[in-house]
DRENDO-1510 file (C-alpha; in Angstrom, 1 decimal, always signed):
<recs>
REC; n; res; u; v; w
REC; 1; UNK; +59.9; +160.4; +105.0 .
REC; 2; UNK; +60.3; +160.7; +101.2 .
REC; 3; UNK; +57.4; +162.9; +100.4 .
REC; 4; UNK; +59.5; +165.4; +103.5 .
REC; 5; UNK; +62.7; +165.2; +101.8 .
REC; 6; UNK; +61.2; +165.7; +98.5 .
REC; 7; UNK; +59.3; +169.0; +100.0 .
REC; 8; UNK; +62.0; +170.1; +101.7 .
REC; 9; UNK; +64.4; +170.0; +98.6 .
REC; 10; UNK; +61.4; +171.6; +96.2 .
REC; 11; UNK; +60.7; +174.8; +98.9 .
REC; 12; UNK; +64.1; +176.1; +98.7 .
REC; 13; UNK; +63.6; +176.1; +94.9 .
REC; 14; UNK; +60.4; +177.4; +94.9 .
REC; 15; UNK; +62.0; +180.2; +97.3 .
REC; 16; UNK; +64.8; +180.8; +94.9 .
REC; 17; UNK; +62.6; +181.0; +92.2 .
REC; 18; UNK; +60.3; +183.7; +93.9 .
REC; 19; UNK; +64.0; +185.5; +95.2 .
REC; 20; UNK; +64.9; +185.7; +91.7 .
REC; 21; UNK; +61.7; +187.2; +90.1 .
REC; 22; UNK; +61.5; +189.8; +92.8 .
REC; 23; UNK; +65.0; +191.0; +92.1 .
REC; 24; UNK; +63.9; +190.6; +88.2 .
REC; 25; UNK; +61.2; +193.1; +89.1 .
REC; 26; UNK; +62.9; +195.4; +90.9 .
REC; 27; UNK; +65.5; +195.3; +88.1 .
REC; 28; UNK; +62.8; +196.4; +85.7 .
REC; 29; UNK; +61.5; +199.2; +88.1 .
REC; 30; UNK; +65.2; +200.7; +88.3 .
REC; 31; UNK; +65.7; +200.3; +84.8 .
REC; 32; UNK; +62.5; +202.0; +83.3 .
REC; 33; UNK; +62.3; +204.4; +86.5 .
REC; 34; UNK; +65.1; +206.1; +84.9 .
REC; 35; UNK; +62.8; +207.1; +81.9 .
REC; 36; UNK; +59.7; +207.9; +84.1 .
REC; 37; UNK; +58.3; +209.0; +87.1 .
REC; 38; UNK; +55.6; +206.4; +88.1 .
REC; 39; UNK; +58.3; +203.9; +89.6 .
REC; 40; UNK; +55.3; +203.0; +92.5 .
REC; 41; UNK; +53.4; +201.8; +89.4 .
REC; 42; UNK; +56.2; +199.9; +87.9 .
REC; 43; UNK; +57.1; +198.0; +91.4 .
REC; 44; UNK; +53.9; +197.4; +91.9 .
REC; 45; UNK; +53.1; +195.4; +88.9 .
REC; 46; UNK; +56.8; +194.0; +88.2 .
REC; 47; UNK; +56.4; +192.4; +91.8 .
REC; 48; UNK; +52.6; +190.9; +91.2 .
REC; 49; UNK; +54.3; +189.4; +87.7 .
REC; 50; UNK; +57.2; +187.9; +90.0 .
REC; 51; UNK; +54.7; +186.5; +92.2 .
REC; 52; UNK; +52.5; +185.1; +90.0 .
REC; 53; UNK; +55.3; +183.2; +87.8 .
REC; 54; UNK; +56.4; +182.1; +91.3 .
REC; 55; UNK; +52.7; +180.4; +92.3 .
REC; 56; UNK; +52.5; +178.9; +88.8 .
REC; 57; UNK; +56.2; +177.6; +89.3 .
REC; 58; UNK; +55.0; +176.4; +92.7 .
REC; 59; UNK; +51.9; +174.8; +91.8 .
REC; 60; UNK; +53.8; +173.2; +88.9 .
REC; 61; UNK; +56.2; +171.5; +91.2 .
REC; 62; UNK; +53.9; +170.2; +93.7 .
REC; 63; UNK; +51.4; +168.5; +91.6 .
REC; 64; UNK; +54.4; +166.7; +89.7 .
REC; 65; UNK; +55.7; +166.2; +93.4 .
REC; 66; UNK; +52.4; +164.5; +93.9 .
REC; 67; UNK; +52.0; +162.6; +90.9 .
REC; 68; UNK; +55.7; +160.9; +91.4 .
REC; 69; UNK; +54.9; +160.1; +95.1 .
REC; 70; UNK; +51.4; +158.4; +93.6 .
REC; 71; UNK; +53.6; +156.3; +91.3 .
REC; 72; UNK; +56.1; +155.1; +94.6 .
REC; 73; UNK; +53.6; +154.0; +96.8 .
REC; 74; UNK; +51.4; +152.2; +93.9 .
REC; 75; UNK; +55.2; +150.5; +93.6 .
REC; 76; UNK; +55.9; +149.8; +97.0 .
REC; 77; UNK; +52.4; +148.2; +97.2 .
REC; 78; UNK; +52.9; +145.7; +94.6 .
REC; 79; UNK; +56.3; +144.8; +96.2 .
REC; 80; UNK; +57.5; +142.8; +98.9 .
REC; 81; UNK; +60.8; +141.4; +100.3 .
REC; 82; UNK; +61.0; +137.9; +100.0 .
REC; 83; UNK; +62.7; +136.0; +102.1 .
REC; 84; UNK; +65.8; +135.2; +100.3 .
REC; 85; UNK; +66.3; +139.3; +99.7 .
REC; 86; UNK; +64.8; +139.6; +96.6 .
REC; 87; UNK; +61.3; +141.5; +95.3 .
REC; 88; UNK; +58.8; +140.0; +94.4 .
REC; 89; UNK; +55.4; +141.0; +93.4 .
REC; 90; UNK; +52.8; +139.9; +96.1 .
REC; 91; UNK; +49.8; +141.3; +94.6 .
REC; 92; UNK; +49.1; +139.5; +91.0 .
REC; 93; UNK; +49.9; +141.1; +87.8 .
REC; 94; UNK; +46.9; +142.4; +85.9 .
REC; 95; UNK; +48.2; +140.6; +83.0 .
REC; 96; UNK; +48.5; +137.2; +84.9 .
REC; 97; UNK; +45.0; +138.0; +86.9 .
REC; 98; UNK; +43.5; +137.5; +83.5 .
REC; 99; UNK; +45.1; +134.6; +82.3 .
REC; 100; UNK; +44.0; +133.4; +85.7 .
REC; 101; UNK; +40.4; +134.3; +85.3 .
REC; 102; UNK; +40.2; +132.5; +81.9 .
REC; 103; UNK; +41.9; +129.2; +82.8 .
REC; 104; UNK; +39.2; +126.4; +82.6 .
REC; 105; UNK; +38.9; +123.8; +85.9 .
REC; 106; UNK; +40.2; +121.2; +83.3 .
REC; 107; UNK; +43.2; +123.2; +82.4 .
REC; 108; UNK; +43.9; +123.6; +86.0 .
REC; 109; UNK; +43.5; +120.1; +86.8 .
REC; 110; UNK; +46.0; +119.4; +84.1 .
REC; 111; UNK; +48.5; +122.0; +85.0 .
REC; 112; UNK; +47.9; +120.8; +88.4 .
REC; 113; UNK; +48.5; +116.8; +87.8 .
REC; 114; UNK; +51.7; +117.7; +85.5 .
REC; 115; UNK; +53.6; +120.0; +88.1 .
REC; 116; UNK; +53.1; +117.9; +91.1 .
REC; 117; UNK; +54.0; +114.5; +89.1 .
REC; 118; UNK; +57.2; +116.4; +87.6 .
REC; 119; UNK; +57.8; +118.0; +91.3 .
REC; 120; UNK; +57.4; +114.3; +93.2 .
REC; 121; UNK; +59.4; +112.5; +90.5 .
REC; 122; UNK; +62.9; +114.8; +90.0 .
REC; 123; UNK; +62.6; +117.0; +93.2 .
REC; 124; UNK; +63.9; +119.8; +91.1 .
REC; 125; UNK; +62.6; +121.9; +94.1 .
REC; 126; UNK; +66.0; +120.6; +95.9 .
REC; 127; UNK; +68.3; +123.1; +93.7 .
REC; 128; UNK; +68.8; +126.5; +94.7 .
REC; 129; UNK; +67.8; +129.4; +93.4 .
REC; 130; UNK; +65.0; +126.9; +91.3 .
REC; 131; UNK; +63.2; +129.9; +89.8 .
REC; 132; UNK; +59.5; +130.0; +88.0 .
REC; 133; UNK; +61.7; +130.3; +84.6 .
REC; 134; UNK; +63.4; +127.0; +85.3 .
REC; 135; UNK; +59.7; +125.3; +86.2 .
REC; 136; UNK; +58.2; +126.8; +83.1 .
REC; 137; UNK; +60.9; +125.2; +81.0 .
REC; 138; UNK; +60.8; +121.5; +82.4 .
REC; 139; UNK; +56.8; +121.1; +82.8 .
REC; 140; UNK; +56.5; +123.2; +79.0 .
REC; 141; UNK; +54.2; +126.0; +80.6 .
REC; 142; UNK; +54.5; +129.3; +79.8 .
REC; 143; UNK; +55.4; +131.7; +82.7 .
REC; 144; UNK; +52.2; +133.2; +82.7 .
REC; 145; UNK; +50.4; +130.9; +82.6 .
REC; 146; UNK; +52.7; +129.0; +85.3 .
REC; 147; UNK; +52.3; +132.1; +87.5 .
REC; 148; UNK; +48.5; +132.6; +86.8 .
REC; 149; UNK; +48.1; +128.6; +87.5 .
REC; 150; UNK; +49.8; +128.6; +91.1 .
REC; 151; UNK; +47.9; +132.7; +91.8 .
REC; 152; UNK; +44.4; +130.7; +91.2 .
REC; 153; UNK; +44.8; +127.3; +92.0 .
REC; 154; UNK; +47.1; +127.3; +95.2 .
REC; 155; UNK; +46.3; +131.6; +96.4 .
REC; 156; UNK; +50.0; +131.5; +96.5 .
REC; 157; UNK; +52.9; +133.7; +94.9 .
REC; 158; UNK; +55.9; +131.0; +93.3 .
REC; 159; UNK; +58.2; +131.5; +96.1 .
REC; 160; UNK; +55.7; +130.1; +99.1 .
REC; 161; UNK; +54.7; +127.5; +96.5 .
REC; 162; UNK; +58.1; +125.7; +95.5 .
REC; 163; UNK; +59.0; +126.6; +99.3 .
REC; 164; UNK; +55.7; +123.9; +100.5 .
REC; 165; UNK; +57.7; +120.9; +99.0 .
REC; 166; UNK; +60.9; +122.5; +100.2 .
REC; 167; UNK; +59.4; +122.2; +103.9 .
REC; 168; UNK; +57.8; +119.2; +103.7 .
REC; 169; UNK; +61.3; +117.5; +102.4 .
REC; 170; UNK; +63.1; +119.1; +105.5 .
REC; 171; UNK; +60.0; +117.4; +107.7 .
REC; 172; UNK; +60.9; +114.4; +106.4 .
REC; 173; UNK; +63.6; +114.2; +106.9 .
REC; 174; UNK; +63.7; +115.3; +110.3 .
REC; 175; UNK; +61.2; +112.6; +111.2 .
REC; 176; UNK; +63.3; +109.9; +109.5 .
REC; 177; UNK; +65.9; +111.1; +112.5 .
REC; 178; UNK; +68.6; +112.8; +110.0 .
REC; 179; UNK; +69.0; +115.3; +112.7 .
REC; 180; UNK; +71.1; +113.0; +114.5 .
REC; 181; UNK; +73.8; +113.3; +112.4 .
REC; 182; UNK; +73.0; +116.5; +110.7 .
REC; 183; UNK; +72.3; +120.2; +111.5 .
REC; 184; UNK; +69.2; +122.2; +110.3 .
REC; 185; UNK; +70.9; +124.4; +108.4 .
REC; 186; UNK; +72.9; +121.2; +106.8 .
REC; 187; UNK; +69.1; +120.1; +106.6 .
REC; 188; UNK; +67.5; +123.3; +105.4 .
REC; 189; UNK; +70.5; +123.6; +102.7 .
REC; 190; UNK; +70.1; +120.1; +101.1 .
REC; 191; UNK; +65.9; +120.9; +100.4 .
REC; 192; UNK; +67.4; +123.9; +98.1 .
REC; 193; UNK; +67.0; +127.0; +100.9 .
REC; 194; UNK; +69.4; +129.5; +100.5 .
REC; 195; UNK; +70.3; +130.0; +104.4 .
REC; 196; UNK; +68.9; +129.8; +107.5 .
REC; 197; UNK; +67.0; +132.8; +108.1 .
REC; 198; UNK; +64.7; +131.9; +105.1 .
REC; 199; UNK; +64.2; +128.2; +106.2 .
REC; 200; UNK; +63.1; +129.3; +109.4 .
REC; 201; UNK; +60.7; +131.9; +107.9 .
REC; 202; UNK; +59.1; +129.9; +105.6 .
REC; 203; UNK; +58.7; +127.2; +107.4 .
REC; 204; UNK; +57.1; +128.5; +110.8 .
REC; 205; UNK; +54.8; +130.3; +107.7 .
REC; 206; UNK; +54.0; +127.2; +106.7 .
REC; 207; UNK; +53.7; +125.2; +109.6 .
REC; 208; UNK; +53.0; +127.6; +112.2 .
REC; 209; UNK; +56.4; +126.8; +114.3 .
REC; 210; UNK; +59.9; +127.3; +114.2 .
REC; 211; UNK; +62.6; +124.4; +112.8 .
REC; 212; UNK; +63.6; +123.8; +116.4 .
REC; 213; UNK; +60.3; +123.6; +118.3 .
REC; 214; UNK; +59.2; +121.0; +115.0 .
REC; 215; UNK; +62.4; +119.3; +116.1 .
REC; 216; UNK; +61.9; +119.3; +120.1 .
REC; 217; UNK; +58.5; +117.4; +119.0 .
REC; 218; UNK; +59.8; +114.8; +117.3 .
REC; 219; UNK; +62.3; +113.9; +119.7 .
REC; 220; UNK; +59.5; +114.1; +122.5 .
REC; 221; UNK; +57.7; +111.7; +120.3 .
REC; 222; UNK; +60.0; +109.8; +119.0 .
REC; 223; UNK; +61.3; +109.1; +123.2 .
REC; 224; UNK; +57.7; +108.6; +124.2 .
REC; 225; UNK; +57.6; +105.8; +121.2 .
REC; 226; UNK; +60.7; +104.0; +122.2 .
REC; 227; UNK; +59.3; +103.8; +126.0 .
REC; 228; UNK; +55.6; +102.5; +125.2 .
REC; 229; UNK; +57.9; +100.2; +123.5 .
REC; 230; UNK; +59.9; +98.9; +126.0 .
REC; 231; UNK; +57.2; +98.5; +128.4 .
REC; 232; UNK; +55.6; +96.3; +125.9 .
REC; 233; UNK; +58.8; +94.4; +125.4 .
REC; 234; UNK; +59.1; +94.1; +129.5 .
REC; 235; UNK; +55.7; +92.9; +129.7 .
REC; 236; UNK; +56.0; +90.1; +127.0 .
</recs>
């Protein structure tokens, strides 16, 4: 659709552009056909000169036409929508592929141990709008290296990472019956999701299933449980 609209705005220039030359030419033919006879001649080549500024012009404008449209979709590859609205870049930096690529198993193991005791402990993953800046700060890694430890170590971008604890919070809670009292979006909101739409998104990506259908389980189970159980209670 862009690459049309950018064609269809260059052509009329190009068109222009030949428009003008032509008139240039036959401006030159009338104006030097007053001081000589071969005016054929002079049309003749004033028109050939129009036209070949206008193919140079043309050619001009579509290779940098070409080039620019290169440069868009090499962007809109290394982008995505996440699922709070924002961008984010789902194909790792080449700057943070290195780092990744040079991280030693025992640095990973130690990045690894650190983020997960600091992420079990203070649940920092609860806040909204908990971004890898704010991670880097409290566990003292540097971005990068924070972003080249979850690309390698996990095959995850941030967002689907610190979204995993968000999900498991929401299952347990769920499971410990807090939908009794409390919506999922009441739930979703309290394990740090923005709104609904991007609880429900990452959490069937994670789990496979949506909020409710994780929910109409637990109550199946949960029923089945309280039966077996007063059967047994009958039978004693």
């Amino acid at each position: 659709m862009n690459t049309v609209y950018e064609l269809s705005a260059t052509i009329p220039g190009v068109s222009i552009f030949i428009g003008g030359n032509i008139l240039i030419g036959n401006w030159f033919k009338w104006a030097i056909a007053t001081t000589t006879s071969n005016s054929s001649v002079i049309l003749l080549v004033a028109n050939r000169a129009a036209m070949l500024l206008a193919c140079v012009y043309a050619l001009v404008a579509l290779f940098t036409l070409l080039k620019n449209r290169k440069k868009m979709i090499t962007g809109t590859q290394q982008l995505k929508v996440a699922g709070n609205g924002s961008y984010t870049i789902t194909e790792p930096d080449k700057k943070i592929d290195k780092i990744g690529r040079f991280l030693s198993e025992e640095k990973l193991d130690h990045f690894n141990f650190a983020i997960n005791k600091f992420l079990a402990e203070k649940k920092p993953f609860l806040q909204q709008k908990y971004s890898l800046r704010d991670l880097s700060v409290d566990v003292d890694i540097s971005t990068n290296y924070l972003s080249a430890f979850i690309n390698r170590y996990y095959k995850v971008n941030y967002n689907d990472f610190i979204n995993s604890f968000r999900i498991s919070h929401c299952k347990v809670m769920i499971m410990n019956g807090e939908w009794k009292y409390k919506t999922l979006e009441a739930i979703a909101s309290e394990a740090g999701f923005n709104n609904r739409n991007t609880f429900t998104a990452a959490f069937k990506k994670e789990t496979g299933q949506n909020p409710s259908e994780f929910l109409k389980r637990i109550k199946k189970d949960q029923q089945g449980n309280r039966s077996l159980a007063n059967k047994k209670t009958i039978l004693v």
